[in-house]
C-alpha positions as CSV (number, residue, x, y, z in Angstrom):
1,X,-18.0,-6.1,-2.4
2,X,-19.5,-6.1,-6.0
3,X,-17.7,-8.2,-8.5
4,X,-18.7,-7.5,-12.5
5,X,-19.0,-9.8,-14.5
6,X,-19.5,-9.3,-18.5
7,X,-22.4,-11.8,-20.1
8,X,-22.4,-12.8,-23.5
9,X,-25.3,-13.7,-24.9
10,X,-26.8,-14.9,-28.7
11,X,-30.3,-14.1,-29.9
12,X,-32.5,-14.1,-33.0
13,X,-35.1,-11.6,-34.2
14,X,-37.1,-11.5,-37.4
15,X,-37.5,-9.2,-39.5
16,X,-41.6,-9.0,-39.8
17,X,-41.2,-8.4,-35.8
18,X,-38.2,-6.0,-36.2
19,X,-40.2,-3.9,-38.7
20,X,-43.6,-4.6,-36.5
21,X,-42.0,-2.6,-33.7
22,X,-40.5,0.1,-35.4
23,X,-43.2,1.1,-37.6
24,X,-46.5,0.2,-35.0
25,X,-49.5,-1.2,-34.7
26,X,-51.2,1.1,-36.4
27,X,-50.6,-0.3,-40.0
28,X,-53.0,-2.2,-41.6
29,X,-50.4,-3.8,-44.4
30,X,-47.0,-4.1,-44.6
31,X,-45.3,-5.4,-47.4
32,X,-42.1,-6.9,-47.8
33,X,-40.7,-6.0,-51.1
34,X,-36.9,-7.5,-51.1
35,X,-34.4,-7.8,-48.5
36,X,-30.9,-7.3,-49.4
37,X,-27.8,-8.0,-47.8
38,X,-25.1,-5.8,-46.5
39,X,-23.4,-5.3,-50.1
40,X,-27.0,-4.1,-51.3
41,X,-27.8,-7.6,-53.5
42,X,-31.2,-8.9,-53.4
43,X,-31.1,-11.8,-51.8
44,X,-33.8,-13.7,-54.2
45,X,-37.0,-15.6,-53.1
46,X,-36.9,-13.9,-48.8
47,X,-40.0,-12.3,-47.9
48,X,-38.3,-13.4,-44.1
49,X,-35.1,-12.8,-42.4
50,X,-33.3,-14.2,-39.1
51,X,-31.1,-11.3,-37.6
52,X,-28.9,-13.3,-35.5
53,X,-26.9,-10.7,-33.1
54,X,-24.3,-11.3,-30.4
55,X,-24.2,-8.6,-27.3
56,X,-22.2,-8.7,-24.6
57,X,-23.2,-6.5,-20.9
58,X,-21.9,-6.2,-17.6
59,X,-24.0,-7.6,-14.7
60,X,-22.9,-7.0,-10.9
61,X,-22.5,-10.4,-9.0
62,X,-22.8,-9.8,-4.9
63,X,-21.2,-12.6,-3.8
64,X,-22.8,-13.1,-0.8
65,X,-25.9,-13.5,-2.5
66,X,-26.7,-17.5,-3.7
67,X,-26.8,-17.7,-7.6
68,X,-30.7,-18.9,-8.7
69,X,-28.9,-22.4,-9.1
70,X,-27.7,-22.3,-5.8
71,X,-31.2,-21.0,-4.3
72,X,-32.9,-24.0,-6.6
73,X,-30.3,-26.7,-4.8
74,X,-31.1,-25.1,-1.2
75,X,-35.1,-25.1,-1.6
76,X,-35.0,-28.7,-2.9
77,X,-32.5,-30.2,-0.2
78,X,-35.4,-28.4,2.4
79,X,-37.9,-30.7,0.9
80,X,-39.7,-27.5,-1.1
């Protein structure tokens, strides 16, 4: 028996790496000109942004199977 289980996780990506991967590695300059927030105002003196996101996905737990904790705990009480 499978049990789901939904994760929630926080992350962080820039902007200069956002914008690397969509438009490649084969630029030679990019240029940030102004960022502006989500009500279209300049947001004065940024040449970098954080994009702090929030996602939440299901992940199937077999419960017979020992969490990585659990495997950690076993290996050390065998002396590993």
């Amino acid at each position: 028996m499978v049990i789901n289980k939904d994760v929630k996780e926080t992350k962080v990506i820039h902007l200069w790496d956002l914008l690397d991967a969509y438009v490649g590695e084969d630029v030679t300059e990019l240029d940030i000109l102004r960022v502006l927030d989500t009500a279209g105002n300049v947001i004065p003196k940024a040449d970098e942004l954080e994009i702090v996101y929030e996602i939440t996905y299901t992940i199937d737990i077999d419960p017979d199977e020992m969490t990585p904790e659990q495997e950690n705990a076993w290996l050390r009480n065998a002396g590993f």
